[in-house]
Each structure stands twice: as structure tokens, then as C-alpha cells.
C-alpha positions in Angstrom: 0.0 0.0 0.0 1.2 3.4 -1.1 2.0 5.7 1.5 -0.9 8.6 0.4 -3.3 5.6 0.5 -2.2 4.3 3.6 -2.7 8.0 5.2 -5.9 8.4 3.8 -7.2 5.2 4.8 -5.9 4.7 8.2 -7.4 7.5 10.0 -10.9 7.2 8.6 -10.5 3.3 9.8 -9.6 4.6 12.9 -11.9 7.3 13.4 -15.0 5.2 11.9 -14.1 3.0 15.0 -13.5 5.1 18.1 -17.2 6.7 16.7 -18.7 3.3 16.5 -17.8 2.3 20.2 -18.5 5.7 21.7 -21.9 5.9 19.7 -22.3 1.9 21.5 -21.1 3.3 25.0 -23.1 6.4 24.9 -26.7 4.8 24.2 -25.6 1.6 26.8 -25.4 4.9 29.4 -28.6 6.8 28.2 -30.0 4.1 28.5 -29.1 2.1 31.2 -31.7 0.8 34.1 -31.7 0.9 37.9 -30.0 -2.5 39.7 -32.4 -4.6 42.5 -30.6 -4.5 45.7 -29.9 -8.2 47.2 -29.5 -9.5 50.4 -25.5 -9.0 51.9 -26.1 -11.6 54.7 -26.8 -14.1 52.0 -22.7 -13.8 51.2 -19.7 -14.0 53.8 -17.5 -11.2 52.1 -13.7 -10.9 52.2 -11.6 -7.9 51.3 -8.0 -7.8 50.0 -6.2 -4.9 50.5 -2.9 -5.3 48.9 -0.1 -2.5 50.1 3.1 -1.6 49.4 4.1 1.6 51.5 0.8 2.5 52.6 1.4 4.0 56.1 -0.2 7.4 55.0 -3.6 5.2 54.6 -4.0 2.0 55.7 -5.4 2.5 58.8 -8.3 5.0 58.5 -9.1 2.2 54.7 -9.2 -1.1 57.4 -10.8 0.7 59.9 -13.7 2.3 57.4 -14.5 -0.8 55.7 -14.5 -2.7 59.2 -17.3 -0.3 60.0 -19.1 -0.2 57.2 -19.3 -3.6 56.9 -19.0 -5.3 60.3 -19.3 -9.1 59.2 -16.6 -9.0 56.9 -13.6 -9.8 56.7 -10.1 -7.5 56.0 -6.7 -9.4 54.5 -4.5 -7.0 54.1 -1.4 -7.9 51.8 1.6 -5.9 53.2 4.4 -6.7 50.3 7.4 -6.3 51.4 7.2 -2.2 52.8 9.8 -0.2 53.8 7.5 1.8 55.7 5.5 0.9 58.9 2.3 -0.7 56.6 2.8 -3.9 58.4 3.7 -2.8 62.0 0.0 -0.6 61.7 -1.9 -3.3 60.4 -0.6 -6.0 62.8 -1.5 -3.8 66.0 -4.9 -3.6 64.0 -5.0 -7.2 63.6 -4.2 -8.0 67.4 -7.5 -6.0 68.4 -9.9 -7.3 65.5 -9.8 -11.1 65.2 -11.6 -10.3 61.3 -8.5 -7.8 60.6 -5.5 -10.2 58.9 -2.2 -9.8 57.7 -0.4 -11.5 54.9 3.0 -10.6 55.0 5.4 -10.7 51.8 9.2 -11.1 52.0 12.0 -10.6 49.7 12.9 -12.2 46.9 9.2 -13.6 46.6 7.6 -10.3 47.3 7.4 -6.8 45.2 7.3 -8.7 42.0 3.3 -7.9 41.3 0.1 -7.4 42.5 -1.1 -10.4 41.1 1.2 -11.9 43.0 0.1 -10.5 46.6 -3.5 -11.2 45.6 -2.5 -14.7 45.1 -0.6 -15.0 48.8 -4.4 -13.4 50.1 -6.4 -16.0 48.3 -3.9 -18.8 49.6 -4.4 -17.4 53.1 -8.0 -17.8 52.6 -8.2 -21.3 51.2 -6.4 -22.2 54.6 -8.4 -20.4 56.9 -12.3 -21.2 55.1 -11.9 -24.6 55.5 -14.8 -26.5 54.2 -17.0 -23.5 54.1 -19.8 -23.1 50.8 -17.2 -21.0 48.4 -20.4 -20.2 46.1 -20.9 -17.8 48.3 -17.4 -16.4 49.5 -17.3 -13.2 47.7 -13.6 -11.6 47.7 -13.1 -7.9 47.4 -10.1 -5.9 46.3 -9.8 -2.7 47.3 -7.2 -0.6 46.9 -5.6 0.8 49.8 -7.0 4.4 49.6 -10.4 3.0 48.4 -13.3 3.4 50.1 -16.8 1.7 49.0 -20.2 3.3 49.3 -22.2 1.9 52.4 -24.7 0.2 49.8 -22.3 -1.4 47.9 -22.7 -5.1 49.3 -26.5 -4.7 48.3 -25.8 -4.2 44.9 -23.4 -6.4 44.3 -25.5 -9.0 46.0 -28.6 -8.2 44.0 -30.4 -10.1 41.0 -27.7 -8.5 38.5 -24.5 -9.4 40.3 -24.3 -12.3 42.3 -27.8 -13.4 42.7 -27.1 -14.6 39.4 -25.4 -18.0 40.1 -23.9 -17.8 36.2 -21.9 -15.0 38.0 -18.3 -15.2 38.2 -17.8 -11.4 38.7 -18.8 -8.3 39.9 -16.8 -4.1 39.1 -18.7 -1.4 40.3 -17.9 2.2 39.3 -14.6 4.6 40.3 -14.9 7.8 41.4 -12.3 10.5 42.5 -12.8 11.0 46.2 -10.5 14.5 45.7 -12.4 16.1 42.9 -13.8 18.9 45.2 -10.5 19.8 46.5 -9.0 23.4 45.8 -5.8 23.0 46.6 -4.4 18.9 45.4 -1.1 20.4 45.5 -1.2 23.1 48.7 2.7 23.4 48.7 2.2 24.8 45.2 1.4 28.1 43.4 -2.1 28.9 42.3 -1.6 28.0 38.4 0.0 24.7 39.3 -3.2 24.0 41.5 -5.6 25.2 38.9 -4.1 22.7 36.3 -3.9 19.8 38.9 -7.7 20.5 39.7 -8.4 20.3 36.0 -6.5 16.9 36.1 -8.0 15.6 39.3 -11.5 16.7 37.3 -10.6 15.3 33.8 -10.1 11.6 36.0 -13.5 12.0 37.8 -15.3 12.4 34.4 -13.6 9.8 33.3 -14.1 7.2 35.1 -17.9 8.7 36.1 -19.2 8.4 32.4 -16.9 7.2 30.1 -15.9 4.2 31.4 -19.2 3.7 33.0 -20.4 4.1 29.6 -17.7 1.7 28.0 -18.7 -0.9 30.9 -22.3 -0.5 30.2 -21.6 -1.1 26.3 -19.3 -4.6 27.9 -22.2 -6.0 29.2 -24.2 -5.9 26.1 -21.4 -7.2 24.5 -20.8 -10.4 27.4 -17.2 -8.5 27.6 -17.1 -6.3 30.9 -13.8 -5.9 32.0 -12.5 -6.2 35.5 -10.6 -3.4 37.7 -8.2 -3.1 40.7 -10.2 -1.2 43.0 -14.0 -2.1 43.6 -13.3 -5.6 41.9 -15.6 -8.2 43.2 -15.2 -12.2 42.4 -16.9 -15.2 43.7 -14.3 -17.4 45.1 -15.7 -20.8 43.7 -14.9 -19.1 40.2 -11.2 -18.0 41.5 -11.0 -22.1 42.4 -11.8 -22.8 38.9 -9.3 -20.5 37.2 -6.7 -21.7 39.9 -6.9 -24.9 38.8 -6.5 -24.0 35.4 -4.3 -21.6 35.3 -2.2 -22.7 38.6 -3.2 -19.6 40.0 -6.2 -16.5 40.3 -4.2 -13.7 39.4 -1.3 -13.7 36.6 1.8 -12.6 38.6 3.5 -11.3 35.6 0.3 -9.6 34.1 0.3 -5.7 34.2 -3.6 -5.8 33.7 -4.0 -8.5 36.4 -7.0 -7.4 37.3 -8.9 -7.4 33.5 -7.2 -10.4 32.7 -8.8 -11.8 35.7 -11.9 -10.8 33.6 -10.9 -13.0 30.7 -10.3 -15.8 32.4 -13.5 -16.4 34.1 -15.3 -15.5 30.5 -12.9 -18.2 29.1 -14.2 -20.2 31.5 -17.9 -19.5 31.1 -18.7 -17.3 33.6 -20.7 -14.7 33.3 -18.9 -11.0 34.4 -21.4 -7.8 34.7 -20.5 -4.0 35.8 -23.1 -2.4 38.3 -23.1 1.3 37.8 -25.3 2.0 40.9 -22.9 2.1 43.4 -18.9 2.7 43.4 -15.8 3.2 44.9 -13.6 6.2 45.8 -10.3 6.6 45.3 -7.3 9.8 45.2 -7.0 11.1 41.1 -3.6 12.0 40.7 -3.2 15.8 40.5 0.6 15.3 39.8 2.0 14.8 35.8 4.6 12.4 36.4 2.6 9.9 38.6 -0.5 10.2 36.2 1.5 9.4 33.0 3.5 6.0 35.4 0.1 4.6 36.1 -1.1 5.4 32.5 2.1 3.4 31.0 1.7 0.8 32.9 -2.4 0.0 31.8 -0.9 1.0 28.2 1.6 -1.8 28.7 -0.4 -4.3 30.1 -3.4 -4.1 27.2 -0.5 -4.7 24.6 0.3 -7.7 26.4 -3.4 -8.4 26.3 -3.2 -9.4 22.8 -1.9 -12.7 23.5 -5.5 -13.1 24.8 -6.6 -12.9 21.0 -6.7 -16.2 19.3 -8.2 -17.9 22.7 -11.3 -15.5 22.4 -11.7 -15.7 18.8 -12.1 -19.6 19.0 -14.2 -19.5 22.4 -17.7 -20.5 22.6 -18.4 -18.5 25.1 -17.9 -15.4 23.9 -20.0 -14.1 21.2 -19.3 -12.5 18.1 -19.9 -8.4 19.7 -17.3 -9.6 22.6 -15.1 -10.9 20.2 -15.0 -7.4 18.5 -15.2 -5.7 21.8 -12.3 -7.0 23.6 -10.3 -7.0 20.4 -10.8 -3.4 20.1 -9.6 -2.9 23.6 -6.6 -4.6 23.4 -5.3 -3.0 20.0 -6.2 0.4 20.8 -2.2 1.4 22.5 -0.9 0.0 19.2 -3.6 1.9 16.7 -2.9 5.0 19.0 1.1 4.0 18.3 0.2 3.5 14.5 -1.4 6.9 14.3 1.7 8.6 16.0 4.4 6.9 13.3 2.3 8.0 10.7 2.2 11.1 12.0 5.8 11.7 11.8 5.8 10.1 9.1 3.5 12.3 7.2 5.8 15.5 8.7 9.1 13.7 7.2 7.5 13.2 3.8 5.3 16.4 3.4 8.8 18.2 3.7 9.8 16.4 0.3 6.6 15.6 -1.7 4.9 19.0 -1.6 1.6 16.5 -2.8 1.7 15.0 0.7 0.6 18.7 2.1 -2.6 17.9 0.4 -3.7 15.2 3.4 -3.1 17.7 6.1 -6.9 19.9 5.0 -8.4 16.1 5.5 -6.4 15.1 9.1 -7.4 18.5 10.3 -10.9 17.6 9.4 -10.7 14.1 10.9 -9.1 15.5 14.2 -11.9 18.4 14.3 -14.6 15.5 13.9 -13.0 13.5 16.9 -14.0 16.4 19.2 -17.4 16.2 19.2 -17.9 12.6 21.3 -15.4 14.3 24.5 -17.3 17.7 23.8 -20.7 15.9 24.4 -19.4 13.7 27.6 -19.0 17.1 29.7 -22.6 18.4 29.9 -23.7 14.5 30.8 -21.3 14.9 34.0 -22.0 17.9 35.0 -26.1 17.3 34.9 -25.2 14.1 37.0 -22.4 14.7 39.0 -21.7 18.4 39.4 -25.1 20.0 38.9 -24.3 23.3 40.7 -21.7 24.3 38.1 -22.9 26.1 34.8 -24.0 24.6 31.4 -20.7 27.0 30.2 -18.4 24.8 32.8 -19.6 21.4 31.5 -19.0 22.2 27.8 -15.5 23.2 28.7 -14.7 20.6 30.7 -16.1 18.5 27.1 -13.4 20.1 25.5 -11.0 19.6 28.6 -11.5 16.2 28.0 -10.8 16.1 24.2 -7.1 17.6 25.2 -7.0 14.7 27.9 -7.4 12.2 25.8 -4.3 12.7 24.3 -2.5 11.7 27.2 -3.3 8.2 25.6 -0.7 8.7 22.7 2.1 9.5 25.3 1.2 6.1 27.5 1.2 3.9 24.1 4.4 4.7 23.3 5.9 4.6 26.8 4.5 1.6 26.9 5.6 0.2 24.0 9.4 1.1 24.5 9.2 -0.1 27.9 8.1 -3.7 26.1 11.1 -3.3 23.7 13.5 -2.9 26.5 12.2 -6.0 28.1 11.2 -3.7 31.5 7.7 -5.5 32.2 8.0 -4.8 36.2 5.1 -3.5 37.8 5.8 0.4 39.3 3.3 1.1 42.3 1.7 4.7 41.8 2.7 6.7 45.1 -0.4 8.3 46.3 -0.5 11.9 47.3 0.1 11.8 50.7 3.7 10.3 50.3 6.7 12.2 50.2 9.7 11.3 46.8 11.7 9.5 49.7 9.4 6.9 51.0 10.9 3.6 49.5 11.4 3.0 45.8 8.2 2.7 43.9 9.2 0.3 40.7 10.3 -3.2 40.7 11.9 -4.0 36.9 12.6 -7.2 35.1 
């Protein structure tokens, strides 16, 4: 294919795509129905709360969900911290008999956090005994997350795990900092404006986009899995154990969604409840965003080795197919689009009839405003009411320059595959200082 085909072709494909699966996401939200509430005491509900340097929060997180949700159990998974995670949850522990601690060492620990999920579930298998794991329901939270008080009812309810086909469970992510007015308070007032606007830009994101994706999943049969809010019932984790010698991939960057695959692999059924949701920090800080952005970049373009099994499974059907496919090629389409990008620069500077496609990309990039543009008045009607109609078109256009953070994370993530540097970095959250412990383990 020539090269003036190839860019003339490529970014309608793309384009006629990304407006496909919005135009999908954005009727599964407009249209989407209340969730029937369950009954919690039907279920005997574990949480894992894996940590790595989590002084600054762990305590008030075990403490909140021990409250909200007094017959649970808390595991909390302290891998390996050079902090005093494990100290604070082990005084916990002495004073709670429903409070444990897993404790990871060196040279087993800090290698994933598929891997301190797994020591959590192993912990459990020994302590349930012979109990009815149909209706064990494990919990990961992460350990600044904090779940609504109705959440068990949900989850419990006629669409989650009153469904026995049920393997799964994600509820929605918000940003517990959104209303915050000063996310960086040793900073100026410009650095805090543009760390509220990215603190903001998260919220929306996860409120109705991804909600909207999710919704679109479960017409599909392809909801994916998260870290935080992530709910799974633990005769389903026994299955893909004994498949896969283990729940949770320890070398997976995505354990969490690949999770998700494996139990639709396996025939279970996996649904998103947008009724109910967890908190957690947004990142108001650059550096830490675009870290925790590489690494879900990285971990989808390892997803594609998911590609033949789904393709040739029964149990996904032909939407899915195209769903999950999509997700897991978007990092390299977003990489493709940047080569040819440059490419285009390189070759327009010596083939003045090259300078011809740039009327027609400015076109196609004008287009690809209008689906952001149209997400910001949905949140603010929902989720920020008292701001002005004004506000929530700006933050639609706010999120149109956001998006292009995704660009940035493909190609991080890609080089980072190249130079074989698949370790999994923990995000610091805000609280923590530069000098609290190293935050990346590499391979």
C-alpha cells in the first residue's frame, strides 16, 4: 500500500471505530436501568487490601471498611514495605480477630500485585476450610479505596451475584479528591488550577466514560475487570486456579482485567453495576498520572496474546469478540497513528503532494472532538449539577485535550516492552513524600 493511501485510509478506519464504540457506550449509558438490591447476609465477604508503602492510609481504609461492613472480613497484603504498613496493620490485627495480615518477603515479594492477591487467596483457602465457596465473595480494594455503604447490596442483587452464572462483579470509580481546591497546597495557584483540572478530567472519566464503556461490555458479554471495587466469587477464582495454577497472573500488568478474561474463558458470566462505586485519590501530579497510565498502556499490549483464545471460544459471542479485540489493540492503533504522524511531517517536507492530506487530518481531528465535547454536559447534569451549562462544555473540550495523554502512554508503553522492563511500578499516592521507599520493581 502506497504511503498517500495508507494515510488516507488509516485514519478514517480509525476514526470510523473510536465513533462506532462511543456511539455503542453512549446509548448503553442513556440508557441504562436501575440495579435490584440483594441481600449481603446471604454472602460472607472478604476484602483484599494489597499494600506496598501504605502508612499514610491504611489505617483509617481497614478501619472504614471494618465499620461499614461489620461481618466482613479484611486481608491486608503488606508486600514487602519499607515503611511501617505492616507494623500498623498488625496492632490492627491484634485488636480485631476479622482484621488479617499476609505478610510478603523478599525475593518472593514486590514482583506484582497479582502476585500478593495470590498469597491473600492462599491465606483464605487455609483459613475457610470446608465453608460453601459459592458464596465467598472476595473484594479488592485498593488501599486508599473506600466503598459506598450500599455497595454489598448491589453487588448482592439479581444483576450481580444473585445470578449463580456469576463469576464477577466491578462497580464504578470515582475521584474522592475532585472537590479539592488545593491537590497540590505546597504549590502556586496555576499549578493547583491545572492539577484541579486533572483531578476533574479523571473524575469524568471514570464517572461516564468508562461507565459508559462498561455498560456497552455488558451488552457485549465483555465487561472488564478493575483493581479497586473488583468483586469475584471465590468458587470461580478455584476454577481458574486450577486452570491456570493460579487466580491472578503474577507477571500480568492488567492483572485485574485479565482476571476478567479468564473467568469469560471459563464460562462465567462477568457484569458492571453502575449503581454504586468506589472512591479513590486522582492524581493531580504529571509524572505519577503518565506512570500509572504506562503501565495500563503496557499491560493491554500484552493483552493481545489473549486474542486467538477469544476468537475460537464458545463462550464469547461475536460483539465480545469485537469488543475485547478493540480494547486490546487500541495502545498500538494510538502508536500507529503517532508513526504515521511523523511520518506524514518527514514526507510532506519532500513531496509537496503530501501537504494535500493535512486539510483532511485536520478535518478528521476536528470530527473527533465532538464525542469528548458531548461527555461534559452528561457529568455535570449528574455529577456536578451546581456548576454552569458553560463549565460542563469546557470541561467536554477539557477532556478532548485529555485524551491525548493516551498517545504518550502507548508509546511509553511500548518502548518499555522493547526494552524487556515489564515490572510492575506502584503509583505513590499523594500523601507520600519522593523519599518513601522506591516505587518500581523491573525485570
Amino acid at each position: 500500500m502506497s504511503l498517500p493511501l495508507l494515510l488516507s485510509v488509516f485514519p478514517f478506519l480509525l476514526l470510523g471505530c473510536f465513533l462506532l464504540y462511543w456511539a455503542g457506550a453512549r446509548h448503553a449509558y442513556a440508557r441504562r436501568q436501575p440495579a435490584e438490591v440483594g441481600e449481603p447476609a446471604a454472602y460472607d465477604w472478604h476484602f483484599f487490601v494489597p499494600c506496598r508503602d501504605e502508612e499514610a492510609v491504611i489505617a483509617t481504609t481497614v478501619a472504614r471498611l471494618r465499620a461499614d461492613f461489620t461481618g466482613s472480613h479484611v486481608w491486608v497484603i503488606d508486600d514487602a514495605s519499607d515503611d511501617l504498613t505492616g507494623t500498623v496493620v498488625a496492632a490492627l490485627a491484634a485488636r480485631d480477630p476479622r482484621i488479617h495480615l499476609v505478610s510478603r518477603h523478599r525475593p518472593d515479594a514486590r514482583i506484582g500485585k497479582g502476585a500478593a492477591l495470590n498469597s491473600a487467596y492462599e491465606a483464605l483457602d487455609r483459613h475457610l476450610g470446608t465453608a460453601d465457596r459459592t458464596r465467598v465473595i472476595v473484594c479488592v480494594v485498593d488501599a486508599d479505596g473506600r466503598l459506598a455503604p450500599d455497595a454489598l447490596a448491589y453487588v448482592s442483587g439479581p444483576d450481580g451475584f444473585g445470578d449463580p452464572e456469576t463469576g464477577g462483579v466491578q462497580i464504578g470509580v470515582r475521584m474522592r479528591n475532585v472537590d479539592d481546591e488545593r491537590p497540590l497546597p505546597d504549590r502556586g495557584r496555576l499549578a493547583n488550577a491545572y492539577a484541579r483540572l486533572l483531578v476533574r478530567m479523571q473524575d469524568a472519566e471514570f464517572a461516564v466514560s468508562n461507565t459508559g464503556m462498561q455498560l456497552l461490555r455488558r451488552r457485549t458479554g465483555s465487561v472488564g475487570l478493575g483493581g479497586n471495587g473488583q468483586f469475584t466469587r471465590l468458587s470461580a477464582l478455584d476454577r481458574i486456579a486450577a486452570a491456570e495454577r493460579r487466580p491472578w497472573q503474577r507477571d500480568a500488568l492488567l492483572e485485574d482485567y485479565e482476571l476478567g478474561l479468564h473467568m469469560r474463558l471459563a464460562g462465567y458470566r462477568i457484569t458492571h453495576v453502575a449503581d454504586t462505586w468506589v472512591s479513590q485519590e486522582a492524581l493531580p501530579y504529571t509524572r505519577r498520572f503518565l506512570t500509572q497510565r504506562t503501565r495500563w498502556a503496557q499491560g493491554n499490549i500484552q493483552c493481545v496474546r489473549y486474542a486467538g483464545r477469544i476468537v475460537g471460544s464458545r463462550h464469547y459471542k461475536a460483539s465480545g469478540v469485537l469488543e475485547a479485540l478493540y480494547t486490546f489493540f487500541q495502545p498500538i492503533a494510538h502508536l500507529t497513528a503517532l508513526v504515521l504522524t511523523v511520518v506524514m511531517l518527514v514526507a510532506a517536507g519532500r513531496d509537496l503532494d503530501l501537504l494535500a492530506a493535512w486539510p483532511l487530518a485536520l478535518a478528521l481531528a476536528l470530527v473527533s472532538v465532538a464525542p469528548f465535547v458531548l461527555w461534559g454536559p452528561v457529568y455535570r447534569r449528574e455529577f456536578a449539577p451546581d456548576r454552569s451549562r458553560l463549565t460542563g462544555l469546557l470541561w467536554g473540550f477539557a477532556l478532548w485535550l485529555y485524551a491525548y495523554h493516551l498517545f504518550v502512554v502507548s508509546a511509553r508503553g511500548f518502548v518499555r516492552l522493547l526494552r524487556g522492563r515489564t515490572g510492575w511500578a506502584k503509583t505513590r499516592r499523594n500523601a507520600e513524600t519522593a523519599g518513601v521507599g522506591p516505587v518500581a520493581t523491573e525485570s
